[in-house]
Every structure is written in C-alpha cells, then in structure tokens.
Residue, then its C-alpha position, 0 to 999 in steps of 0.5 A: x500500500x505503501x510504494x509503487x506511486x509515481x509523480x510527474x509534472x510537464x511544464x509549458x511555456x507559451x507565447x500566446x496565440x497571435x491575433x489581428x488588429x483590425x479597423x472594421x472596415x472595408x475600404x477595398x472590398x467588400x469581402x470579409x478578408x479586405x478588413x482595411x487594418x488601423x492606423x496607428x498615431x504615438x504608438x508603434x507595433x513594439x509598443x502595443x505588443x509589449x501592452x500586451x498582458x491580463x488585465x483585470x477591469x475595476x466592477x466587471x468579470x472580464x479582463x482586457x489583453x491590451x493596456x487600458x490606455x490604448x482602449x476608449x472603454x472597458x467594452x474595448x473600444x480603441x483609444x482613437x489618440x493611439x489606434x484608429x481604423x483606417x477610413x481612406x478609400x481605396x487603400x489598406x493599412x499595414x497589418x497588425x499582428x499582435x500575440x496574446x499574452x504569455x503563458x506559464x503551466x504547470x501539469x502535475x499527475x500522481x499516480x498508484x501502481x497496484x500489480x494484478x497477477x493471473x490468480x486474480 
C-alpha cells in the first residue's frame, strides 16, 4: 500500500496565440478578408505588443489583453489618440499582428501502481 506511486509534472511555456488588429472596415472590398487594418498615431507595433498582458477591469468579470490606455472603454473600444481604423478609400493599412499574452503551466499527475497477477 505503501510504494509503487509515481509523480510527474510537464511544464509549458507559451507565447500566446497571435491575433489581428483590425479597423472594421472595408475600404477595398467588400469581402470579409479586405478588413482595411488601423492606423496607428504615438504608438508603434513594439509598443502595443509589449501592452500586451491580463488585465483585470475595476466592477466587471472580464479582463482586457491590451493596456487600458490604448482602449476608449472597458467594452474595448480603441483609444482613437493611439489606434484608429483606417477610413481612406481605396487603400489598406499595414497589418497588425499582435500575440496574446504569455503563458506559464504547470501539469502535475500522481499516480498508484497496484500489480494484478493471473490468480486474480
């Protein structure tokens, strides 16, 4: 009863899923894909991607991934001083890819050896 446990642990590391910050709108077509991006004004792409974390909003159950400096509202809304849609007809921005925030897991397991012979 005493022996035969074994304890394992798997530890991860993960740089986040990647995503797209997009304007809303479609300036070169109108297809789902032609999203024609943001424009961004006191702000580079290191900056929003080094932002980037969990953080939890004051009176509701939900956390942002992007500093609340560069969001308008605690719904999400871009701060238009940082991040705008780009609205110019005709023209897409330059893509913004962005990668969620970073991940640290630890997996543990314990498990029992118990020995089963033919006599049972």
């Amino acid at each position: 009863m005493v022996g035969g446990w074994n304890v394992g642990t798997i530890l991860t590391y993960q740089t986040g899923y990647p995503f797209r910050v997009v304007g809303g709108y479609r300036t070169f077509n109108d297809n789902d894909i032609a999203d024609s991006g943001v424009n961004l004004s006191g702000v580079t792409v290191q900056q929003l991607q080094n932002s980037v974390g969990v953080y939890h909003v004051p009176g509701v159950n939900f956390v942002t991934l992007i500093n609340p400096k560069y969001l308008a509202s605690a719904k999400g809304g871009a701060n238009t001083a940082f991040i705008s849609p780009n609205t110019t007809p005709g023209t897409i921005a330059a893509p913004v890819y962005l990668y969620g925030p970073h991940g640290f897991f630890d997996d543990i397991a314990i498990s029992k050896e118990i020995p089963f012979t033919e006599r049972w």
